[in-house]
Backbone bond lengths (Angstrom), bond angles and torsions (degrees), N, CA, C in turn:
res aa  C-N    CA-C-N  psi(-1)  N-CA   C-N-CA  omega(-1)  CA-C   N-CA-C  phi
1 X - - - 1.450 - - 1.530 110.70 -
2 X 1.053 116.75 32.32 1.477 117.67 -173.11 1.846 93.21 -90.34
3 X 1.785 86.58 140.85 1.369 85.72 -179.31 1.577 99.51 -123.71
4 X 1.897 118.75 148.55 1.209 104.39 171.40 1.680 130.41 -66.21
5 X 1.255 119.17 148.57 1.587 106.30 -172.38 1.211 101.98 -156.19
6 X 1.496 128.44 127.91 1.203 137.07 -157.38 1.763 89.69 -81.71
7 X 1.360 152.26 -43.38 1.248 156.12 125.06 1.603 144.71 -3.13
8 X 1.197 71.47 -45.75 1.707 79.68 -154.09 1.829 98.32 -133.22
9 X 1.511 115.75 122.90 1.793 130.21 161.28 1.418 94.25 -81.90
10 X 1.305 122.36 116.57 1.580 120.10 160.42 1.471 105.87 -131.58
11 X 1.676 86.92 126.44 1.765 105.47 -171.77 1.360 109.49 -125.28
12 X 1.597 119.16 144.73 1.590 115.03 179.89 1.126 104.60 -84.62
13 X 1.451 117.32 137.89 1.521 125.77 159.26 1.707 95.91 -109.93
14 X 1.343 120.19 135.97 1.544 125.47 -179.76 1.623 96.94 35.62
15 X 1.589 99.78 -122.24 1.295 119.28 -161.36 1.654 99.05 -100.04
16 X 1.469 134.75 11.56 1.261 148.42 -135.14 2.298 96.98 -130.71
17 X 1.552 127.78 109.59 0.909 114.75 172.37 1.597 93.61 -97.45
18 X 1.713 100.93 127.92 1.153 106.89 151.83 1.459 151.94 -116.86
19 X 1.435 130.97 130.36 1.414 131.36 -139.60 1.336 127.22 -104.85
20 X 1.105 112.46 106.02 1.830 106.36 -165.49 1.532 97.19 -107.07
21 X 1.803 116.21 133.33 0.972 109.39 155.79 1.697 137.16 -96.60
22 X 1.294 94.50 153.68 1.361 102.50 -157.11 1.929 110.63 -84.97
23 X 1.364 97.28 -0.23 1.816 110.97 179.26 1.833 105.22 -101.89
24 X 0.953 116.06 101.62 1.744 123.25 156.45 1.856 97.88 -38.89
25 X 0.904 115.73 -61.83 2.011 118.13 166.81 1.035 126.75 -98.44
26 X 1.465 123.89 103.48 1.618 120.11 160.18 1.577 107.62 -97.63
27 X 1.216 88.58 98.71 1.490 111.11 171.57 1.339 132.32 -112.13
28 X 1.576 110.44 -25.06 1.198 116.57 -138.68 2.040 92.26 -106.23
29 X 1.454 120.49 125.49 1.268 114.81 -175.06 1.564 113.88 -45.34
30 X 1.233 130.35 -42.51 1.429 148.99 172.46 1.655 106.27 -45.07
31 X 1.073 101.61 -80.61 1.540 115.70 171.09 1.620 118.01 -37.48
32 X 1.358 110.40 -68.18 1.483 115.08 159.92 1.677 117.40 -40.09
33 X 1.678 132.31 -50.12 1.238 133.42 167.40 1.256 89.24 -37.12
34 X 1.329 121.31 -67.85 1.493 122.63 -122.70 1.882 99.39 -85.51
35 X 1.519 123.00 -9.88 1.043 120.88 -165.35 1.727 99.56 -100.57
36 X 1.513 114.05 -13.18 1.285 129.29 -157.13 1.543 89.58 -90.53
37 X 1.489 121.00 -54.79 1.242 125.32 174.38 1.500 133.92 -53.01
38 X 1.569 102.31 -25.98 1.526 119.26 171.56 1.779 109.01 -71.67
39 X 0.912 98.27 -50.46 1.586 132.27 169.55 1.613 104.43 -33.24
40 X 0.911 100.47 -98.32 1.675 127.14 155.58 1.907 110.18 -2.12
41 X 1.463 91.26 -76.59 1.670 100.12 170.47 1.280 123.69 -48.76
42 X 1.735 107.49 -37.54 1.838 110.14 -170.87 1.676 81.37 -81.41
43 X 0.991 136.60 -37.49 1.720 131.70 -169.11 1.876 113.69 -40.38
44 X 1.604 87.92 -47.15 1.559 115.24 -170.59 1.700 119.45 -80.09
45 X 1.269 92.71 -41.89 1.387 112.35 172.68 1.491 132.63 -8.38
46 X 1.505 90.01 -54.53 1.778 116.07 -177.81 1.750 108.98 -150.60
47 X 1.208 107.95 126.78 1.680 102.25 173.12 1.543 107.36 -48.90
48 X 1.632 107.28 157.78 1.321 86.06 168.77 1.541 114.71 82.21
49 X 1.228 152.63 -4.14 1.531 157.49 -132.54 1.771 94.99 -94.36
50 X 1.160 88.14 117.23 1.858 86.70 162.85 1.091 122.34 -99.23
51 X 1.565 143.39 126.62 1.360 118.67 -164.97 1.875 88.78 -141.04
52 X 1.647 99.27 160.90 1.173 105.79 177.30 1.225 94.57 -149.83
53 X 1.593 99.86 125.54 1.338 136.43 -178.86 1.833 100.70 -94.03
54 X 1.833 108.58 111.55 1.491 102.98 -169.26 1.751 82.31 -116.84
55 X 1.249 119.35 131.09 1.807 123.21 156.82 1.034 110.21 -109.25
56 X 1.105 129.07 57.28 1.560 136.13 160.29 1.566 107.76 -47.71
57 X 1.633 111.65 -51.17 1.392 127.69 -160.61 1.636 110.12 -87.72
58 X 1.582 111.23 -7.26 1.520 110.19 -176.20 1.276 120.34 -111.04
59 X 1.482 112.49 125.99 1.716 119.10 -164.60 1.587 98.31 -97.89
60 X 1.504 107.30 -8.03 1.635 97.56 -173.11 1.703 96.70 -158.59
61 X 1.360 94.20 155.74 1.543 126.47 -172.16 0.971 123.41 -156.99
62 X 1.706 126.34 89.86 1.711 139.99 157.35 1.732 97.63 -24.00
63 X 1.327 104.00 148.72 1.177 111.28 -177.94 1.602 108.29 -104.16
64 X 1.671 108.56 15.15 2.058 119.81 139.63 1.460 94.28 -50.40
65 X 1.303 106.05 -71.60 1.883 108.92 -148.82 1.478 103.22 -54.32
66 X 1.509 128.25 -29.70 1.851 114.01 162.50 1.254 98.75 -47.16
67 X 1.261 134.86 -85.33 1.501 123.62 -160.93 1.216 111.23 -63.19
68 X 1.110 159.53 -20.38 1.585 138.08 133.07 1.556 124.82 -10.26
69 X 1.462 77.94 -55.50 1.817 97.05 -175.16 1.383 101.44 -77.57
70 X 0.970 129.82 -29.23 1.648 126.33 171.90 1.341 109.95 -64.17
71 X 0.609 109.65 -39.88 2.098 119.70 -176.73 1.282 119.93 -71.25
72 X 2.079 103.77 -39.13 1.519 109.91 162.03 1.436 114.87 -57.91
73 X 1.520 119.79 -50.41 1.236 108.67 -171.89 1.216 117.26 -74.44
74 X 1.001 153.28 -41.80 1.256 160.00 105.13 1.835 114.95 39.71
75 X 1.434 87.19 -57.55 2.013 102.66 175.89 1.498 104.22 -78.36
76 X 1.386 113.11 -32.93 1.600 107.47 -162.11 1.478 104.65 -95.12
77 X 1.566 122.65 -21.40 1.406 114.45 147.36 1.299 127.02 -48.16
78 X 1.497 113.99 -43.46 1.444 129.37 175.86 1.343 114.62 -22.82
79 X 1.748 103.93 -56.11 1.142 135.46 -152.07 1.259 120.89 -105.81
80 X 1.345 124.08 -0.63 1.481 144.17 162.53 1.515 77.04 102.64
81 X 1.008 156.16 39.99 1.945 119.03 -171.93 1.411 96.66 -109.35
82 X 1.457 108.91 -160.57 1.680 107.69 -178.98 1.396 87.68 -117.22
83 X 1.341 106.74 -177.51 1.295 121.69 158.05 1.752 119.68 -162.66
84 X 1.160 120.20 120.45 1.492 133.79 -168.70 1.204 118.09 -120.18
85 X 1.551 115.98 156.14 1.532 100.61 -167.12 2.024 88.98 -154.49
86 X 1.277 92.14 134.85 1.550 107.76 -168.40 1.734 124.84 -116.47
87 X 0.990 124.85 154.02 1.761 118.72 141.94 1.871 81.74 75.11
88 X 1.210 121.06 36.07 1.785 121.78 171.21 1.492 109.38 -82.22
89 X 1.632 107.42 105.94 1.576 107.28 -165.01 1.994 90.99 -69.19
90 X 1.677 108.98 168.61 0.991 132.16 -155.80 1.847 94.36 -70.22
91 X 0.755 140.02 -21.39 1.817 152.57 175.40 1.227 89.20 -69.28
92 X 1.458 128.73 -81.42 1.339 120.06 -140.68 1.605 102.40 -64.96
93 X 1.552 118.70 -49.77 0.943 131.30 -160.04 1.374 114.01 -65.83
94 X 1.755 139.37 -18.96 1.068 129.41 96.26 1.459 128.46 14.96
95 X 1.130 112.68 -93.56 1.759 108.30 -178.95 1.672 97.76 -46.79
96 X 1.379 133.34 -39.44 1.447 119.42 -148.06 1.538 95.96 -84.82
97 X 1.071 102.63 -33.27 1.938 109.30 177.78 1.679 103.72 -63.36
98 X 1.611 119.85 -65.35 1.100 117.20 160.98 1.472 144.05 3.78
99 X 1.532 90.16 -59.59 1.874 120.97 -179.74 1.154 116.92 -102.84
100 X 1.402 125.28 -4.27 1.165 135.80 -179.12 1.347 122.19 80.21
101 X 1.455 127.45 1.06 1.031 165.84 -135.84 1.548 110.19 -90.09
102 X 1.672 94.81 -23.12 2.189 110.78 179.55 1.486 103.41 -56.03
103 X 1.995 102.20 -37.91 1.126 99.13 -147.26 1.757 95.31 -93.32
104 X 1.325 129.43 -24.03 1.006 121.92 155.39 1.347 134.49 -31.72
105 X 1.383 124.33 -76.27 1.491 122.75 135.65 0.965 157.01 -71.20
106 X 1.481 108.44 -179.30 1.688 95.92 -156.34 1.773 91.67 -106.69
107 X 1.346 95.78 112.30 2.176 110.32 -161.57 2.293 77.15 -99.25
108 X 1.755 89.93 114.09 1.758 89.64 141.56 1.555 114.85 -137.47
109 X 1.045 107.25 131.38 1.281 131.09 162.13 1.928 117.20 -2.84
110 X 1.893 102.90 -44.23 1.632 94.77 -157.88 1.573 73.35 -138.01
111 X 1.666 125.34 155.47 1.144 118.62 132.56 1.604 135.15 -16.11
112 X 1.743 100.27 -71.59 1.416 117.51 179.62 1.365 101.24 -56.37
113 X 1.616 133.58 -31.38 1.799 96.60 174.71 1.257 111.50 -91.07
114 X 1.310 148.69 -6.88 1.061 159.40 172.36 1.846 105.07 -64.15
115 X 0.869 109.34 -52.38 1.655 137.41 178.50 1.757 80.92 -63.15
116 X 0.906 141.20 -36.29 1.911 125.06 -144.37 1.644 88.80 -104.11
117 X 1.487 105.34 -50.97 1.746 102.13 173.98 1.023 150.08 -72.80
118 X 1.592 113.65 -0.13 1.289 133.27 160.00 1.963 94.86 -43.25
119 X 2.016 79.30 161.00 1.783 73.37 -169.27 1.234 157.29 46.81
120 X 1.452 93.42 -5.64 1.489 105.87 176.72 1.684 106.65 -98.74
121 X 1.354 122.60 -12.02 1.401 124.50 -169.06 1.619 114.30 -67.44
């Protein structure tokens, strides 16, 4: 089920899609639509959708792409699914503390623990 995406590497781990982006900057309002919409689809995909959002690769984030991400989680609650978010360099994660936003999501440190707590919530 891999789909091409100028954005977004999404790979299955188990029952777990996980999402690498393919922009060092999501900045750009377009880009952000367009990553929200990819997003969106893996949300819908399957009831239930677990997804893990890894930014290993992103040094920057418009503060659009928080409310993107608000909207994802938002749908994937909808939908019983999880949603996790990983590899948040020390900048961004800042803004998420900032907004209060840590406590909104579920912030781990590595893929692999993010990957370990699925199901465990």
């Amino acid at each position: 089920m891999e789909q091409p995406s100028s954005h977004l590497k999404i790979k299955r781990a188990v029952n777990v899609s996980v999402v690498e982006f393919a922009d060092r900057k999501i900045l750009e309002e377009l880009s952000i639509q367009e990553i929200g919409e990819e997003l969106r689809r893996l949300a819908e995909a399957e009831p239930g959708a677990k997804l893990l959002l890894n930014f290993q690769n992103v040094d920057h984030l418009a503060s659009a792409a928080l409310g993107m991400l608000i909207t994802l989680h938002k749908k994937v609650q909808e939908r019983h699914g999880e949603l996790k978010l990983s590899n948040i360099n020390r900048q961004i994660f800042q803004v998420f503390r900032i907004t209060r936003l840590n406590r909104v999501f579920d912030i781990h440190e590595t893929a692999e623990q993010a990957l370990e707590s699925f199901g465990q919530t």
